[in-house]
Steps between C-alpha positions, in 0.01 A plus 500: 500500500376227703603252201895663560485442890383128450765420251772654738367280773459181330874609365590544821352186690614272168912663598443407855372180445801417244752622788308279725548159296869613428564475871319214530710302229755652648433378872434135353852511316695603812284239658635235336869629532479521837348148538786371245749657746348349822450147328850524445609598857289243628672232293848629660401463844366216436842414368666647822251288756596197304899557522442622911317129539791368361800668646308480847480132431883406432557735819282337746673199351859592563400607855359168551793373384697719728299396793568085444908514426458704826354239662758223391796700511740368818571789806676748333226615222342617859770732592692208695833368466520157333835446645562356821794728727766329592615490823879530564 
């Protein structure tokens, strides 16, 4: 008898221990899925940060731009009538 409860133990603890390494393999697979995914999402924003430089760039640019033409324009880029009134 105690040969029968010694096999069903050893069965049991060798079932357990199988379940056990399944979900390990199985944790190390989604592991690396996940990691694949966030790689991947990293390389977008990195993507994203790289077009924002850029686009913030040519803006601060045009403003600049904006800001000198504003500063050699004559009277009436300031609101101000150019034209002298005539007096009658």
């Amino acid at each position: 008898m105690e040969l029968i409860w010694a096999s069903a133990v050893t069965g049991a603890f060798s079932i357990l221990a199988l379940l056990i390494e399944k979900g390990r393999r199985e944790n190390n697979r989604d592991h690396g899925i996940v990691r694949e995914r966030l790689d991947a999402l990293r390389e977008g924003i990195e993507d994203i940060d790289a077009d924002v430089d850029y686009i913030a760039a040519k803006l601060d640019g045009h403003i600049e731009d904006h800001e000198w033409a504003n500063v050699f324009k004559p009277n009436s880029a300031k609101g101000k009538s150019s034209k002298k009134k005539s007096k009658k």
